[in-house]
C-alpha positions, 0 to 999 in steps of 0.5 A: 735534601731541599733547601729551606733558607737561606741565612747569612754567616755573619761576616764577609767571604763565608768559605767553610761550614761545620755542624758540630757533633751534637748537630745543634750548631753550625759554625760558619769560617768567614776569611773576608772578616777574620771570623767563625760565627755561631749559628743554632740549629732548629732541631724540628725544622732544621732552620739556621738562628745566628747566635751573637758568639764569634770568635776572631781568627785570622782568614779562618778557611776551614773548620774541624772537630777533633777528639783530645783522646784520638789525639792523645792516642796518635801523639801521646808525648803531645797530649797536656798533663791536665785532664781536659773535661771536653772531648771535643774542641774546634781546630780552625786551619788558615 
């Protein structure tokens, strides 16, 4: 792995990153400005282009994908009684 860049996160103490599933995203948690912030990746090149979507959370520190089905499998008594269209969501821990 080489470094091709280096891009800012878009806010303040950046403490944590994940690519998404589909590995055209990378989310970016930045505690110091109470944000995670949207960057696209560049599927030929791998180059980071921030996006203008951010999502306000308190001192977000970590950030994880989690399956609703793998979910609903481990806490059945938990899982919405509406059918969710998207598997995937994004859990953000403080």
């Amino acid at each position: 792995m080489t470094s091709l860049e280096w891009v800012p996160s878009g806010g303040k103490a950046p403490r944590h990153f994940v690519i998404d599933p589909t590995g055209e995203w990378l989310l970016a948690a930045n505690q110091g400005s109470d944000t995670i912030n949207l960057l696209r990746i560049d599927q030929k090149s791998g180059g980071l282009t921030p996006t203008d979507r951010s999502l306000a959370v308190i001192s977000p520190v970590c950030i994880e994908f989690v399956s609703f089905k793998e979910v609903a499998k481990q806490s059945p008594e938990k899982t919405p009684s509406a059918p969710i269209e998207d598997e995937s969501a994004v859990k953000s821990t403080s």
